[in-house]
RODO-2510 file (C-alpha; in nm, 4 decimals, decimal comma):
residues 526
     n   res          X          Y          Z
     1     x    19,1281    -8,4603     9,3088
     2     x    19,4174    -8,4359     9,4779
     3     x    19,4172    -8,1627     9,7424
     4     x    19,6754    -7,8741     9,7625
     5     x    19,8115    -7,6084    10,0007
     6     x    20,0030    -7,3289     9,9780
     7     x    20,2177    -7,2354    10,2924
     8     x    20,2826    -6,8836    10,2370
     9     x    20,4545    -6,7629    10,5583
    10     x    20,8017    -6,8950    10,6847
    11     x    20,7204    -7,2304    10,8861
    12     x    20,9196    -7,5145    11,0381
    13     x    20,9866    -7,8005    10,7564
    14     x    20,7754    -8,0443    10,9444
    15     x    20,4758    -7,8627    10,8396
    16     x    20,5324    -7,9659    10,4661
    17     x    20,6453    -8,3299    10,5283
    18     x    20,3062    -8,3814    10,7310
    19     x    20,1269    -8,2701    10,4083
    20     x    20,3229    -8,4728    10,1867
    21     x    20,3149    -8,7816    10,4574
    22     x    19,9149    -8,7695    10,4239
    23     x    19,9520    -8,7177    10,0073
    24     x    19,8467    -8,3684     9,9816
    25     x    20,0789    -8,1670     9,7211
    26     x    20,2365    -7,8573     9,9547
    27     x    20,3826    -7,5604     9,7965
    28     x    20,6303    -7,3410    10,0088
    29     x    20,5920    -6,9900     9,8538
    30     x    20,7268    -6,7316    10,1162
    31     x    20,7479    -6,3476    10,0242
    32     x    20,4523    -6,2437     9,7877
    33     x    20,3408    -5,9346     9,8034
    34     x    19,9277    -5,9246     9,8013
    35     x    19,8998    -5,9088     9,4756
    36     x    20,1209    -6,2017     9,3536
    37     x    19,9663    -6,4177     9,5986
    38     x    19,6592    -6,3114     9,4912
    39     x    19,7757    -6,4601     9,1411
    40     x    19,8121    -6,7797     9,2528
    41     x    19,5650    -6,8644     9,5389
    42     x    19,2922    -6,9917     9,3015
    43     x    19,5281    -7,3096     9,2801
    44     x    19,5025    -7,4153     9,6323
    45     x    19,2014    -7,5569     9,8627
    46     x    19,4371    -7,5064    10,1897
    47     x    19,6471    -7,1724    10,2797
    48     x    19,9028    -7,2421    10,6066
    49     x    19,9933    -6,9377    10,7626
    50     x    20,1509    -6,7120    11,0364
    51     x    20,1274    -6,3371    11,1002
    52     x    20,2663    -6,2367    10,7793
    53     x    20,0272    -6,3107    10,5668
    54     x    19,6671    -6,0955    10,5471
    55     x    19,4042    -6,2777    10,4359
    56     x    19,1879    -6,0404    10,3476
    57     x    18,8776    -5,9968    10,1477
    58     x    19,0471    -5,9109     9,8073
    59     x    19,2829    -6,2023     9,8821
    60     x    18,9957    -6,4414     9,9131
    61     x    18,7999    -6,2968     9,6109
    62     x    19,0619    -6,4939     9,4334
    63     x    19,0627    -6,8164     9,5847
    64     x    18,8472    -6,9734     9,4295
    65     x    18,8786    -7,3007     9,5276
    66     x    19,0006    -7,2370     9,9509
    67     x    18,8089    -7,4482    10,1597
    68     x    19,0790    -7,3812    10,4380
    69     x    19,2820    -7,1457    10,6487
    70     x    19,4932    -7,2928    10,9039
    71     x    19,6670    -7,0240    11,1246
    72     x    20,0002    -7,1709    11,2834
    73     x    19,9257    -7,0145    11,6282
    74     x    19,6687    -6,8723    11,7921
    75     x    19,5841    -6,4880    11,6872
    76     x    19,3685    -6,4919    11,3836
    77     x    19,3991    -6,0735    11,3306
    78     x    19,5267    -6,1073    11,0023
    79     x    19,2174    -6,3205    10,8769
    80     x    18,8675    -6,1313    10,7237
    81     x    18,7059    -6,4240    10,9626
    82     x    18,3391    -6,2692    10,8240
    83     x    18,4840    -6,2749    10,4525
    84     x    18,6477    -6,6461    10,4588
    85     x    18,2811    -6,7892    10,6392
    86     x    18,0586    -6,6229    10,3998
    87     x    18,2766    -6,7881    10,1373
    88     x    18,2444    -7,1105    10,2924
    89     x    18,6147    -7,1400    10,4429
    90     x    18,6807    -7,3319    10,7598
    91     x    18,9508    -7,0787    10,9827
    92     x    19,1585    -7,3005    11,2029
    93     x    19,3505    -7,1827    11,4565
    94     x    19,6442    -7,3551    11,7314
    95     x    19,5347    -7,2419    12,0231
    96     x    19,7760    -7,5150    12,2168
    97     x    20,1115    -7,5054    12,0320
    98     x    20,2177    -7,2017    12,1729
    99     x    20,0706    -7,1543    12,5220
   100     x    20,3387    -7,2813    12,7790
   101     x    20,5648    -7,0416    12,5652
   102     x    20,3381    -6,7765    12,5154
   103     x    20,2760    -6,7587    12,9404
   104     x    20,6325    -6,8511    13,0363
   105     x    20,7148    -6,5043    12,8588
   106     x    20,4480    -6,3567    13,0470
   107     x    20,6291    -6,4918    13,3850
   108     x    20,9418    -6,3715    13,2575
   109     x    20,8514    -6,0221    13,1842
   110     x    20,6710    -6,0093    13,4938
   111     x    21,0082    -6,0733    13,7161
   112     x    21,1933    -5,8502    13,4291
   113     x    20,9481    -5,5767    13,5622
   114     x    20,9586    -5,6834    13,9975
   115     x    21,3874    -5,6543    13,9704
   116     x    21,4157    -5,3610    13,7056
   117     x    21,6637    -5,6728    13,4902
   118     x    21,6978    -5,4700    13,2191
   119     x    21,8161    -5,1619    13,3536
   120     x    22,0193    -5,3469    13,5623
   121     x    22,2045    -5,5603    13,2894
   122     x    22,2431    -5,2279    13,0911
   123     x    22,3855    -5,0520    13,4151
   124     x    22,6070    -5,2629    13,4879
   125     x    22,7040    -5,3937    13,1807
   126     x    22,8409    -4,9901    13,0911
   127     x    23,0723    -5,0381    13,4103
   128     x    22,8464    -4,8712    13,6475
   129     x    22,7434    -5,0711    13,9885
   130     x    22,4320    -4,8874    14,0754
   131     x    22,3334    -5,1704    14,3503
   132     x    22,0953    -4,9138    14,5352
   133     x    21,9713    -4,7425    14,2491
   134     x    21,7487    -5,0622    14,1466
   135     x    21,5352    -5,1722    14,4568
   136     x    21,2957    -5,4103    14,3627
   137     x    20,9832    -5,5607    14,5189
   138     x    20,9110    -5,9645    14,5262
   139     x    20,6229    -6,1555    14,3789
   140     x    20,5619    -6,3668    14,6767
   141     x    20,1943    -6,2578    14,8396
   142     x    20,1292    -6,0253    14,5533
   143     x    19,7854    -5,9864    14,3807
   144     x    19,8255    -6,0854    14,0285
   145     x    19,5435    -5,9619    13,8219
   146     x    19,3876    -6,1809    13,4687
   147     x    19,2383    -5,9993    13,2291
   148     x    19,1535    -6,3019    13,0372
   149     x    19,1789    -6,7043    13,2509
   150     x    19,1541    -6,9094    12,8915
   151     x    19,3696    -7,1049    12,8110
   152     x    19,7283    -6,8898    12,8276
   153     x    19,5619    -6,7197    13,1506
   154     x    19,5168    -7,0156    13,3068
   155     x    19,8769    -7,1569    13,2692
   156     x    20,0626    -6,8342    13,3982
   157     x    19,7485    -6,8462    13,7096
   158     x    19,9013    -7,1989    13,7869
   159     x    20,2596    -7,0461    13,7765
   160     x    20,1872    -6,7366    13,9670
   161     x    20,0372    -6,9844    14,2384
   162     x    20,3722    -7,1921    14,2225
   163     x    20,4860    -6,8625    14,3319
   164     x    20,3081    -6,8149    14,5863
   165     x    20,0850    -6,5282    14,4582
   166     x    19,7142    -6,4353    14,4816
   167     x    19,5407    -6,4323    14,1866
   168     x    19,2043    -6,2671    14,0655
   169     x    19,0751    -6,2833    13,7151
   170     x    18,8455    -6,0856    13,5152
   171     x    18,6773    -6,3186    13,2379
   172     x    18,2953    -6,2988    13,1258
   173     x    18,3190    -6,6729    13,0489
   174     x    18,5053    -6,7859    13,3160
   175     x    18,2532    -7,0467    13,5447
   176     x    18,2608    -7,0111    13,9303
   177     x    18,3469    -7,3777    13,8940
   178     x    18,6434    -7,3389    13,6376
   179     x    18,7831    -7,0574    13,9005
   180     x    18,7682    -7,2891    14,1995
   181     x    18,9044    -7,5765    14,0132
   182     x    19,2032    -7,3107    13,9334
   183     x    19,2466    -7,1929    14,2508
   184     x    19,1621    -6,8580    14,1361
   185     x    18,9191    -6,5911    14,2377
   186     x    18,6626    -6,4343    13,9951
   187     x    18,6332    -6,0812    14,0064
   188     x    18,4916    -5,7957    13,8044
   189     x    18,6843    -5,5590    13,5788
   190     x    18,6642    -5,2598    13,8093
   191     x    18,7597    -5,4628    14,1092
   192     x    19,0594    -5,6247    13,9156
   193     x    19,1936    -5,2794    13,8587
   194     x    19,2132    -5,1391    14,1688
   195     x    19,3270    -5,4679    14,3517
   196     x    19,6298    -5,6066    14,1295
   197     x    19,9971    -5,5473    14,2193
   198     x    20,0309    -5,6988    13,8280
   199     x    19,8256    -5,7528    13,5474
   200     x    19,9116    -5,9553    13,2965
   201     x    19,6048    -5,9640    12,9357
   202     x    19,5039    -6,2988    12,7920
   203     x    19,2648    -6,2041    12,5894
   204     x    19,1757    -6,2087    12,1806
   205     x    19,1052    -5,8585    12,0481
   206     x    18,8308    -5,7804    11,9723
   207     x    18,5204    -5,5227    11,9899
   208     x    18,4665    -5,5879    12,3204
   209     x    18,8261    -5,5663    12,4582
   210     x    18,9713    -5,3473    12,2417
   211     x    19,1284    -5,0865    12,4531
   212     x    19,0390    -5,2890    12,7400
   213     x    19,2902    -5,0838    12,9274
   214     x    19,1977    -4,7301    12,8201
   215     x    19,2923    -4,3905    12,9733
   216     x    19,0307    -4,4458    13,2299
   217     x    19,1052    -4,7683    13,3314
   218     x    19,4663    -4,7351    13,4355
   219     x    19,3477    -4,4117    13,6343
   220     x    19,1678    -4,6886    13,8266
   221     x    19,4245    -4,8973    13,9194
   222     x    19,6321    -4,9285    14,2145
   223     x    19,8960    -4,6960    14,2088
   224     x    20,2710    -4,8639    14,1450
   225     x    20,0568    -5,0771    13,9428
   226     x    20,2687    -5,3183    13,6383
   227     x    20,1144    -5,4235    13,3583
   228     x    20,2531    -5,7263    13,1184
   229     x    20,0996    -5,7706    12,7565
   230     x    20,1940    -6,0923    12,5821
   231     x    19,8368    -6,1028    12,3932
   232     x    19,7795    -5,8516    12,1482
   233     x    19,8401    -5,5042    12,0661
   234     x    19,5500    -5,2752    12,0771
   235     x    19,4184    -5,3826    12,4418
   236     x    19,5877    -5,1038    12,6251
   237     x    19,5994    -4,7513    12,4805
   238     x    19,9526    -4,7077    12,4788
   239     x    19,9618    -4,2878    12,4566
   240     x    19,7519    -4,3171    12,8101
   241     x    20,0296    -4,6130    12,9494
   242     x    20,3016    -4,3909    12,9342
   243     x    20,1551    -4,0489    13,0474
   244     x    20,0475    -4,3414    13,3288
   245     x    20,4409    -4,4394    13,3626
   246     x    20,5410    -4,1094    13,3835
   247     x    20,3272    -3,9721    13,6357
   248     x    20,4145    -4,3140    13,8810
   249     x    20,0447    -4,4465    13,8485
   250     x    20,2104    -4,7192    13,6535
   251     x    20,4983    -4,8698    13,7701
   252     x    20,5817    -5,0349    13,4866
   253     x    20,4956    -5,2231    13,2128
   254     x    20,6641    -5,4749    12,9965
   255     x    20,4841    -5,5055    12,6148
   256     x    20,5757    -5,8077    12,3718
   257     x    20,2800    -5,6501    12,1003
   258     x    20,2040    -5,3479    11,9766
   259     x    19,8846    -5,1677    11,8127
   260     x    20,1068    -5,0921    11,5098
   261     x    20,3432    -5,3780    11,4336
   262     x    20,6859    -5,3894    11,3975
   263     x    20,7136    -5,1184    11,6163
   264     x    20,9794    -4,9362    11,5024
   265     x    20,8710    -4,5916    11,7209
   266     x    20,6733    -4,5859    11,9969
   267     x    20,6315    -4,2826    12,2468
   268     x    20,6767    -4,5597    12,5067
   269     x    21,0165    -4,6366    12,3858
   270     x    21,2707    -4,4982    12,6537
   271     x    21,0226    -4,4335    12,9521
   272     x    21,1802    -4,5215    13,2768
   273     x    20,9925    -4,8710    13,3823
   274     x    20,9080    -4,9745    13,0331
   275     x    21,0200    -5,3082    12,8823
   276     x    20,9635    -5,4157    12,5232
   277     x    20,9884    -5,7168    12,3340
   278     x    20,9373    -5,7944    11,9467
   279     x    20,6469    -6,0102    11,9294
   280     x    20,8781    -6,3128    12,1278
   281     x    20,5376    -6,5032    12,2811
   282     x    20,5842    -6,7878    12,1123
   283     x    20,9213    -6,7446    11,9677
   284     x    21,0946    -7,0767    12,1067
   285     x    21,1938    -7,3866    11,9417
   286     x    20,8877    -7,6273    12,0721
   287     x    20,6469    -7,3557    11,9981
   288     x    20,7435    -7,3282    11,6235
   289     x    20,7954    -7,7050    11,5592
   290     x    20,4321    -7,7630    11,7669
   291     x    20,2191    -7,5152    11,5863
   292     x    20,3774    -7,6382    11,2273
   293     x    20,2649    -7,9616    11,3092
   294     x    19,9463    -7,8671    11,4768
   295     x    19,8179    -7,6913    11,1858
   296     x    19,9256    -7,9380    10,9364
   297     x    19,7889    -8,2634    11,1137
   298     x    19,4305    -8,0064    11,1724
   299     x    19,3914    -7,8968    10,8012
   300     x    19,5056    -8,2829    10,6694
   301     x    19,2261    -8,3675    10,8626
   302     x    18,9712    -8,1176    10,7248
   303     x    19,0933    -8,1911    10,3654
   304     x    19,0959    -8,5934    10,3652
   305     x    18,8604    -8,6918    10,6519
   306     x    18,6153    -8,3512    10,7176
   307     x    18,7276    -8,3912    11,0754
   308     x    18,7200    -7,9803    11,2051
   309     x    18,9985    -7,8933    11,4892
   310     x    19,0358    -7,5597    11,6559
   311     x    18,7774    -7,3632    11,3716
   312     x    18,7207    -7,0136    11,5274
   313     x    18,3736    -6,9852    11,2132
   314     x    18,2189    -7,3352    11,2598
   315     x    18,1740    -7,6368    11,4876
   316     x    18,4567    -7,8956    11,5831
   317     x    18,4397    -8,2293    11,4177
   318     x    18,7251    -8,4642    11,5054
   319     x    18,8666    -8,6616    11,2453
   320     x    18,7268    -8,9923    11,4492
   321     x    18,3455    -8,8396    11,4247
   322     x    18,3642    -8,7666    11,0860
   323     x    18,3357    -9,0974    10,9112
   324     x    18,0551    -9,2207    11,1734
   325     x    17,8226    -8,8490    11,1259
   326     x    17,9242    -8,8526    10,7374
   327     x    17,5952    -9,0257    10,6551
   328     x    17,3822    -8,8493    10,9208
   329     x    17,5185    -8,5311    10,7687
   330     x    17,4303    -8,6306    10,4319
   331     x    17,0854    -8,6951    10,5530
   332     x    17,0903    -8,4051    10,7301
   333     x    17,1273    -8,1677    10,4371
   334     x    16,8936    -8,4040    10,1831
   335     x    16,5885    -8,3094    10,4836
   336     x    16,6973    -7,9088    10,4566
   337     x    16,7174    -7,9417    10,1289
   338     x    16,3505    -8,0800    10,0681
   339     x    16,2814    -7,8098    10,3066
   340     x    16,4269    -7,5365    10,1341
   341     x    16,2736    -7,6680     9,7895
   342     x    15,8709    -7,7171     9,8755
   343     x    15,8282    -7,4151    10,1433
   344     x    16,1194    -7,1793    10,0136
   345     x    16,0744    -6,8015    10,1202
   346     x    15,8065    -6,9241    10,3802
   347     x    16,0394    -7,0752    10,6231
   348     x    16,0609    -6,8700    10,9556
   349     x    16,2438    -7,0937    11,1786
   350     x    16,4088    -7,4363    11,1960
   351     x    16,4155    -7,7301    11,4862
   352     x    16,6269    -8,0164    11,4510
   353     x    16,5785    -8,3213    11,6605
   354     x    16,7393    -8,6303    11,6904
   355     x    16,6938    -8,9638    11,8785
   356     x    16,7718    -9,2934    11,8875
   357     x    17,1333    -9,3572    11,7768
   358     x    17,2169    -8,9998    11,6215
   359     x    17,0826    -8,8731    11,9998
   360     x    17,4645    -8,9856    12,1284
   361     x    17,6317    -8,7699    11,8104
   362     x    17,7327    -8,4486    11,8036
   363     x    17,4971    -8,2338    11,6598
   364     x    17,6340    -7,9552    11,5845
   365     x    17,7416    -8,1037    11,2386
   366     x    17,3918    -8,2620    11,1971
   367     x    17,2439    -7,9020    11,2613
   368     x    17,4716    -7,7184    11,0088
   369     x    17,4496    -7,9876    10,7445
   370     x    17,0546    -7,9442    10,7868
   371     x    17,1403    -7,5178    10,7696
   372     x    17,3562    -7,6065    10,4502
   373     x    17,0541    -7,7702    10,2595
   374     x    16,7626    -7,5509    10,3775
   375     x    17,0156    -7,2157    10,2721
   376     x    17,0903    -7,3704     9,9181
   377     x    16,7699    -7,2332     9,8582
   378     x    16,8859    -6,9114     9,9068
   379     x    17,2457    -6,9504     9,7743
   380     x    17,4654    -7,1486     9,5168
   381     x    17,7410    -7,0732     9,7274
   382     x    17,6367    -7,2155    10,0674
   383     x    17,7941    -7,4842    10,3035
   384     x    17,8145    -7,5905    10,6396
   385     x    18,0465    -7,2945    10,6966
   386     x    17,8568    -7,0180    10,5802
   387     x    17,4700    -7,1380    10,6213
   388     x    17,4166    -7,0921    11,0066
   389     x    17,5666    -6,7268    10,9271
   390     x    17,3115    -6,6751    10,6443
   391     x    17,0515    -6,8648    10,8477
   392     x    17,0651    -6,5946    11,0998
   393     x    17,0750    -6,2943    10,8618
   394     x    16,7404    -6,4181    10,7446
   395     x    16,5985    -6,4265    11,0845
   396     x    16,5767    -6,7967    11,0953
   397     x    16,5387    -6,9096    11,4535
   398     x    16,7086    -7,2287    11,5097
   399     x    16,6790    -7,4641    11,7677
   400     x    16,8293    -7,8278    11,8294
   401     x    16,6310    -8,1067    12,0494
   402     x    16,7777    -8,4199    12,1834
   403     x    16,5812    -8,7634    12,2774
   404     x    16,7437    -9,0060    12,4187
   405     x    16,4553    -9,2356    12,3100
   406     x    16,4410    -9,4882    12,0666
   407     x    16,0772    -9,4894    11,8402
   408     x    16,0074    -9,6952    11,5666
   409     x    16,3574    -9,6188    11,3857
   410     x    16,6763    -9,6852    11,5559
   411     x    16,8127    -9,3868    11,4555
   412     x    16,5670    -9,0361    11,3273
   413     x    16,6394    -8,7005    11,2212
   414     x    16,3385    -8,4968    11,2512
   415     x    16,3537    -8,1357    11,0853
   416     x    16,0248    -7,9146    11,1586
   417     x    16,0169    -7,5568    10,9242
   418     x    15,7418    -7,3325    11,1279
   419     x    15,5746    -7,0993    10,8548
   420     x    15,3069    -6,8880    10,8441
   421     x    15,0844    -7,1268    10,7806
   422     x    15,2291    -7,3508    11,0661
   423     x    15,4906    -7,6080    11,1227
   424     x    15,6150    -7,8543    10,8270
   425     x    15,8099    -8,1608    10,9399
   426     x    16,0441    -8,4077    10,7506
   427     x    16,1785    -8,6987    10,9050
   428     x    16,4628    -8,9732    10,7550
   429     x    16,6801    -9,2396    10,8890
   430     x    16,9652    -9,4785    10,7934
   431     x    16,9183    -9,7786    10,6361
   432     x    17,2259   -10,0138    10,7167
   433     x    17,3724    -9,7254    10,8885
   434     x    17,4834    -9,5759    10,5899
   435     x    17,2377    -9,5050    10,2955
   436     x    16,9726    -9,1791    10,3489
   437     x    16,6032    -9,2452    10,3561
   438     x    16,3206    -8,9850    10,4049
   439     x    16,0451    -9,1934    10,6257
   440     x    15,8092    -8,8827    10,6686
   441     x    15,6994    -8,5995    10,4663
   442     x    15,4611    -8,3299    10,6253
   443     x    15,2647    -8,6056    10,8123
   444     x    15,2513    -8,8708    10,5235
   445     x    15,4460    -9,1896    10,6002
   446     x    15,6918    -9,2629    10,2551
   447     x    16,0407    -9,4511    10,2201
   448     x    16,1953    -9,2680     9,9643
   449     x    16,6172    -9,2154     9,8972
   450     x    16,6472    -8,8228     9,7841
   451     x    16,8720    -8,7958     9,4541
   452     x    16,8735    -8,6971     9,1310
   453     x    16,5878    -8,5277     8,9476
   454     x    16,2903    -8,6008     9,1837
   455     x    15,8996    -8,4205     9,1635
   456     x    15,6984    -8,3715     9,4921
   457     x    15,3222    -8,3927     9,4244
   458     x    15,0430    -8,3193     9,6607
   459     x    14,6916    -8,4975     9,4831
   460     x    14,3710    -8,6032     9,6252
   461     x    14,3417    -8,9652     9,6210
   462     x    14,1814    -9,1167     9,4001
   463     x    14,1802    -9,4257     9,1308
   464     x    14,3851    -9,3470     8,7962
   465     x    14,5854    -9,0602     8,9013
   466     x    14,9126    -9,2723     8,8441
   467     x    14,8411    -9,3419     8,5021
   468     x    14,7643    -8,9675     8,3994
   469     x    15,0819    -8,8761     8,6065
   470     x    15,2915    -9,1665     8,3980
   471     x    15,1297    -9,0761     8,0452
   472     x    15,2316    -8,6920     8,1085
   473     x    15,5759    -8,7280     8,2028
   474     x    15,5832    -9,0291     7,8785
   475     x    15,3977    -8,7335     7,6186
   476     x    15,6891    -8,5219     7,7518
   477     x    16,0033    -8,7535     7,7140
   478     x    16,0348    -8,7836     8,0962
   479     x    16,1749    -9,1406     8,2441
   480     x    16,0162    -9,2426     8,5401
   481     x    16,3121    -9,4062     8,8001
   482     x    16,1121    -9,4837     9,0494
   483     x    15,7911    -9,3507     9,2553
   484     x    15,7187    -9,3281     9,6242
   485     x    15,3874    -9,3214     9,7241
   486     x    15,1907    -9,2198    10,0566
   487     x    14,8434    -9,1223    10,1591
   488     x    14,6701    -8,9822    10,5308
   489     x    14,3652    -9,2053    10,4281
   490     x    14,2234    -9,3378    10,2089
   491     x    14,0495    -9,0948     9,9233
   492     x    14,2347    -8,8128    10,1442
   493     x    14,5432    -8,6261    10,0550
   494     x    14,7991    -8,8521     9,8943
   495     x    15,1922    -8,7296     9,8415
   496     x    15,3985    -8,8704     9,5484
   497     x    15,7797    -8,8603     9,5064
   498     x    15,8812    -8,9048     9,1657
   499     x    16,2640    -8,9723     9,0358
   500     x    16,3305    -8,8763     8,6772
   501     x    16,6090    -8,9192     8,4977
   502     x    16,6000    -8,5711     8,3693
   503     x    16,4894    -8,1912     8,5318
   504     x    16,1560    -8,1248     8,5348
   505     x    16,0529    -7,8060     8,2701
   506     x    15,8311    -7,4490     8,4091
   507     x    15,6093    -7,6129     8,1211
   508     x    15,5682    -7,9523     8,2350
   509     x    15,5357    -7,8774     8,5969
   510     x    15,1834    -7,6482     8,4503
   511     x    15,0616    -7,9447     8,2699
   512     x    15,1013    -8,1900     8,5621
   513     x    14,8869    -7,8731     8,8107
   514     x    14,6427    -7,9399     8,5376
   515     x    14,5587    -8,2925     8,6208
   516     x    14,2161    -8,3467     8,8276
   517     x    14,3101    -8,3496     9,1642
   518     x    14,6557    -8,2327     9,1897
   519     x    14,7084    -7,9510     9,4738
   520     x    15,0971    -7,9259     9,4283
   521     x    15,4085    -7,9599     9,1886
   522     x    15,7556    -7,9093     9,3319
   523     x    15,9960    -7,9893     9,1167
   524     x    16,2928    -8,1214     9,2768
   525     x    16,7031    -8,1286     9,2563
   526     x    16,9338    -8,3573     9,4851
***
């Protein structure tokens, strides 16, 4: 099938010829209310957006058939990230297209703020020429403060630098070893505050820095403090900025985003030393032609290939990985799968290992494809997207092991369920590189493709148990495919996987526990 995507917000035309380049159909359907897109979402597999369109979780009840949302830019706010990844949908964002912009407009309103520029222009453009009324102050050997050294924070620290500015940054995930490589020192919030002649947020909002810069905060800062916001609305409480503005704590500030957006009235608009800007960040002509294409190229990718670029709810997988861990992660998810199947409600916790050849792969596809199969279990509606999320609201503890070793296969994936009763390990490999083969079932050595309509049987060993197996299935009007026997030792425990052509009935599965010797009956679905 053919796939298609619906770009629902205003974007540059490149986005659509990229789609139609790679021979995806692309509709351009601008304007809908919620409802009306809501009418016609079920059609797609991809929705291209911007900040217009909310895709929320009544929007994605209806789309039935999304597998992705690619976000032209980098603020996902207007996505129900937990509704689209327990559906299953990839979230892309472009974190990239727009960050020179987005921190050159961070720059700018930073020098708007040091030289008063707009209250100049508007002085003297009304025939005044107030030359001492605006005395500003330079940027040279001030203390610029980061809330926030990612990727947009770490651009404007390399221009404040150029600048000839000190610059401090408050970032939880920011390495001692990432500062000194950006020349930057690494400070804590508290510190930040009462240091910085500026501060400038590059940050996503969220729980955690929500109101980042609340009432409290500012009354920490340095006094003649200014504060830039080019990241998102909601990190500083704006009532508490401008009581801070006009009691001189703050300086000034320059916003370009808003808690409520558009921001038609704000009790910050008019304040002397306030600057505002309507959402401009990325508004420039590379930034809108780069994140069009960006998100395009990324969701062509996931649609075609399964390469995964930029996903905020799941692990990258370039487009060049994805044909080479395609088989592994078919493997991958046949082993959960088997899991899932035999031990069901009695799995506690997960480890995936592998070694040999798959040990130089990324395994954070081989781990969700694994999650995927073991979760089917659980739900019809899981995939690689949703399972380690459903995986962890069941309390599975997951764990990933690499060997760099090479054992008797030249490539292994070794998946070990711990239980109650103790730990239960599956094991396959590629044959040819390609085709998935289980090589190990709890112990018992077997070579055995998973597909179809398959029966796992535990028996004691022992002479004629095949033909009673054979002549049951036959009475029933069951076609064997093929069988895969193995054994611990001889007269011991013996394992049998069986592939029928057709599923396995409640009532057949009792009859075959009635044979002499048989301890188990799993019937099986691939």
């Amino acid at each position: 099938m053919t796939p298609r995507v619906l770009i629902s917000d205003k974007m540059d035309p490149r986005a659509a010829a990229i789609f139609r380049e790679r021979g995806i159909e692309v509709d351009e359907i601008t304007g809908k209310t919620p409802d009306e897109l809501a009418a016609i979402i079920g059609d797609y597999h991809g929705l291209a957006i911007r900040s217009s369109t909310k895709a929320t979780a009544k929007l994605l009840d209806h789309a039935t058939n999304l597998k992705v949302i690619g976000r032209a830019g980098i603020g996902v706010d207007n996505v129900d990230i937990p509704a689209a990844t327990q559906r299953g949908i990839v979230v892309m964002n472009t974190p990239f297209g727009n960050s020179i912009t987005t921190a050159e407009h961070a720059i700018a309103l930073m020098f708007a703020l040091a030289r008063q520029l707009p209250e100049a222009d508007a002085s003297t453009q009304a025939g005044k020429w107030e030359k001492n009324r605006f005395m500003g102050v330079e940027l040279t050997a001030k203390t610029l403060g980061l809330i926030g050294a990612g990727n947009i924070g770490s651009i404007v620290a390399s221009r404040a630098l150029g600048l000839k500015m000190k610059v401090i940054a408050f970032d939880p995930f920011l390495s001692p070893e990432r500062a000194l490589e950006l020349g930057i020192e690494k400070v804590e919030l508290d510190q930040l505050l009462a240091r910085a002649d500026f501060i400038t947020l590059h940050t996503p909002l969220t729980d955690q820095t929500r109101g980042i810069l609340s009432r409290e905060a500012l009354a920490k800062t340095k006094k003649g403090v200014r504060i830039i916001n080019c990241a998102r609305g909601g990190l500083i409480d704006e009532a508490a900025l401008k009581d801070a503005l006009d009691s001189g704590q703050v300086a000034g500030a320059a916003l370009d985003v808003f808690e409520t957006e558009p921001a038609t009235d704000s009790p910050l608009f008019g304040t002397p030393g306030f600057i505002s800007t309507p959402h401009l960040g990325a508004s420039t002509t590379e930034a809108q032609v780069n994140v069009a294409i960006q998100v395009a190229e990324q969701m062509s990718d996931f649609l075609l290939l399964g390469g995964v670029t930029n996903a905020i709810n799941m692990p990258s997988l370039s487009a060049e990985e994805a044909p080479r861990l395609k088989p592994y992660m078919a493997l991958a998810e046949k082993l959960g799968k088997l899991l899932g199947q035999v031990l069901g409600e009695q799995v506690r916790g997960v480890s995936i290992e592998v070694e040999g050849a798959a040990a130089a792969l990324n395994q954070k596809p081989i781990t969700g494809a694994v999650l995927a199969g073991l979760m089917g279990t659980y739900s019809q509606t899981v995939n690689m997207v949703n399972a380690p999320v459903l995986a962890k609201e069941r309390g599975l503890d997951v764990k990933e092991v690499r060997h760099e070793r090479e054992g008797d296969y030249h490539t292994l994936v070794r998946v070990t369920a711990s239980t109650p009763a103790g730990e239960r390990c599956v094991a396959g490999t590629l044959f040819g590189n390609s085709a998935p083969r289980l090589v190990d079932i709890f112990g018992v050595a077997v070579e055995a493709d998973l597909a179809g309509h398959m029966l796992y049987i535990v028996n004691n060993d022992a002479p004629g148990f095949i033909g009673k197996l054979g002549t049951t299935l036959g009475e029933a009007g069951i076609n064997i495919a093929f069988f895969n026997l193995g054994r611990r030792k001889a007269g011991g425990e013996a394992v049998a996987l069986v592939a029928v052509d057709d599923p396995v009935t409640p009532a057949v599965v009792e009859r075959l526990c009635a044979l002499e010797g048989v301890r188990e009956v799993v019937p099986l679905s691939f």
